[in-house]
C-alpha positions as CSV (number, residue, x, y, z in Angstrom):
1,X,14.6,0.9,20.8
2,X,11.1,0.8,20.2
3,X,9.0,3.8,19.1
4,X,5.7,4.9,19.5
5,X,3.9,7.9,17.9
6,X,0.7,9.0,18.5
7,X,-1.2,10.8,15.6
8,X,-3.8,13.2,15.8
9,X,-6.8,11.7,14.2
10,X,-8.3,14.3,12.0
11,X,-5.3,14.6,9.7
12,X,-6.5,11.1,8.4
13,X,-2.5,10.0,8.5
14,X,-2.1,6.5,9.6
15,X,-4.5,5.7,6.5
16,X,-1.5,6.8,4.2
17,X,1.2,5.3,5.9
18,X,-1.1,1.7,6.0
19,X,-2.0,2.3,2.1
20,X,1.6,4.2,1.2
21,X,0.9,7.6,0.4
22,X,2.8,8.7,3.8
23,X,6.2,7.3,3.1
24,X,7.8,9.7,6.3
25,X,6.9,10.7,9.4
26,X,8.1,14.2,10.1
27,X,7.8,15.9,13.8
28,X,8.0,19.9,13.8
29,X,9.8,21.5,16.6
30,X,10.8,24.7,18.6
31,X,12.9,22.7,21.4
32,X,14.0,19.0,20.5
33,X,12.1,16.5,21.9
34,X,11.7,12.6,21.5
35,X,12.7,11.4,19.1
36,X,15.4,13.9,18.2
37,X,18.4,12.4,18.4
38,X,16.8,9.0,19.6
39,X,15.9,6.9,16.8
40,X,17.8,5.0,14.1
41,X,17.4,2.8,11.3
42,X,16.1,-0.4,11.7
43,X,13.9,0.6,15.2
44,X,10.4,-0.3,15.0
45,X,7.8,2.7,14.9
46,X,4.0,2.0,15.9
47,X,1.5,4.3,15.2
48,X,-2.0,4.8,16.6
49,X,-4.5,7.7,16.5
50,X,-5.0,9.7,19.3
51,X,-7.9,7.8,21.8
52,X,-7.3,4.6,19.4
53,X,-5.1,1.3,19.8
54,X,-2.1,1.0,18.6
55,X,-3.0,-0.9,14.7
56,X,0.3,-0.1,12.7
57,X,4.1,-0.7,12.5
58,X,6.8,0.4,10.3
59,X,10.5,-0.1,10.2
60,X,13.1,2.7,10.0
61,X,14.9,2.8,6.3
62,X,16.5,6.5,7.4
63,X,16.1,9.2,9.7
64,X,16.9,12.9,8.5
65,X,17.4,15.6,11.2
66,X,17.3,19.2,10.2
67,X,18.4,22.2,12.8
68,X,18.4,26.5,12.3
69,X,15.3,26.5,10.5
70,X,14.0,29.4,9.1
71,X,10.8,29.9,7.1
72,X,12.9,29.2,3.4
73,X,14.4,26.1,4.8
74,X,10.8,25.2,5.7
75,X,9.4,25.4,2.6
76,X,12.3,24.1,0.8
77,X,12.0,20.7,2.8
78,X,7.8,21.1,2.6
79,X,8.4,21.0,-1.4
80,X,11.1,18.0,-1.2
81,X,9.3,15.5,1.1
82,X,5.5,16.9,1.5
83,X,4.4,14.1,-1.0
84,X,5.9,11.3,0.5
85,X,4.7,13.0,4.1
86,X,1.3,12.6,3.0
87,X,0.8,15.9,2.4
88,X,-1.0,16.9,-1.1
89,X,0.1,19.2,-3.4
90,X,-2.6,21.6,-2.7
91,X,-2.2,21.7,1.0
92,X,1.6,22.3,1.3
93,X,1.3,26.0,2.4
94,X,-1.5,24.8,4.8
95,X,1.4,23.3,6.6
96,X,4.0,25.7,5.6
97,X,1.8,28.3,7.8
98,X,1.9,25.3,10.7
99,X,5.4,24.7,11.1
100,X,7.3,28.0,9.4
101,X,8.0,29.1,12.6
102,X,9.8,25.9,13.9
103,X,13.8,25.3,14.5
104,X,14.2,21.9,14.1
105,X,12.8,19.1,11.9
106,X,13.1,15.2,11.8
107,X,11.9,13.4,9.3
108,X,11.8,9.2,9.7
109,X,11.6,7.5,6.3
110,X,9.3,3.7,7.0
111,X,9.4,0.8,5.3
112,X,7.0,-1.9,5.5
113,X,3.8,-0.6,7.3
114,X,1.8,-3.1,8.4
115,X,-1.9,-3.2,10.1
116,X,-1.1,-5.4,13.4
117,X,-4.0,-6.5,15.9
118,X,-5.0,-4.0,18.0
119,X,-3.7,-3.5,21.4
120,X,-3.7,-0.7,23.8
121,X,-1.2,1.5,25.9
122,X,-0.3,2.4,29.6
123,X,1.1,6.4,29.0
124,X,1.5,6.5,32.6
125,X,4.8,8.4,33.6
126,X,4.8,10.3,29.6
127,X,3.0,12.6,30.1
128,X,-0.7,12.7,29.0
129,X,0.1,14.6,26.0
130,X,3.0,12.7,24.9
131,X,2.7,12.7,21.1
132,X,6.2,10.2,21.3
133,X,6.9,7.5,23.6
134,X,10.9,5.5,23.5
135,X,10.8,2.8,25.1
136,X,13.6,-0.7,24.8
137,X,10.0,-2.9,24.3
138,X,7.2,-2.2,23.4
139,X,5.4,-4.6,25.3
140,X,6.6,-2.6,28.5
141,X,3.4,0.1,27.9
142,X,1.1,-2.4,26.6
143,X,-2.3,-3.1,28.5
């Protein structure tokens, strides 16, 4: 499967995965959505800021999935992986505040970003806020 996430642009993110301060992408939930339980190591992740083309890829190295969680679990997985998240030091309780309320967490570790050349994407059928799209090829949503 191919993967593609969707970033929200002012958390500056798809800078530090191209330059390798974000090593994982992590997705906080209440409910499990895409790509809980639908991604493995070895798929193909690209990335692209919300109202942007698509500019980055990454390989899975690993995928951690984490269920039942409660506020201590949070911050226990905020102080294990925030770094490699691309979250600084200072700002860890910024998120802890964001996501301390959420049940599950997924955390994708990437190898090998890479800028690619630009293309753009058909959501049509995801939903217009779809902040994860699974698809067997990517080329399927491309413009």
């Amino acid at each position: 499967m191919e993967h593609l996430a969707i970033m929200r642009k002012s958390w500056g993110l798809t800078e530090k995965i191209l330059d390798g301060r974000k090593k994982i992408e992590s997705r906080w939930y209440l409910l499990k959505y895409k790509p809980w339980d639908n991604i493995k190591e070895k798929e193909t992740i690209y990335f692209k800021n919300s109202g942007e083309s698509v500019r980055i890829k990454a390989e899975v190295s690993k995928v951690i999935q984490f269920t039942d969680l409660t506020p201590k679990k949070v911050k226990k997985i905020l102080d294990k992986y925030g770094k490699d998240d691309g979250i600084e030091k200072g700002k860890i309780s910024e998120f802890f505040k964001r996501f301390k309320d959420k049940k599950y967490c997924i955390l994708i570790f990437l190898k090998d970003p890479q800028e690619i050349k630009p293309f753009e994407i058909d959501k049509a059928g995801f939903g217009a806020m779809s902040a994860w799209i699974t698809v067997d090829n990517i080329a399927k949503i491309r413009k």
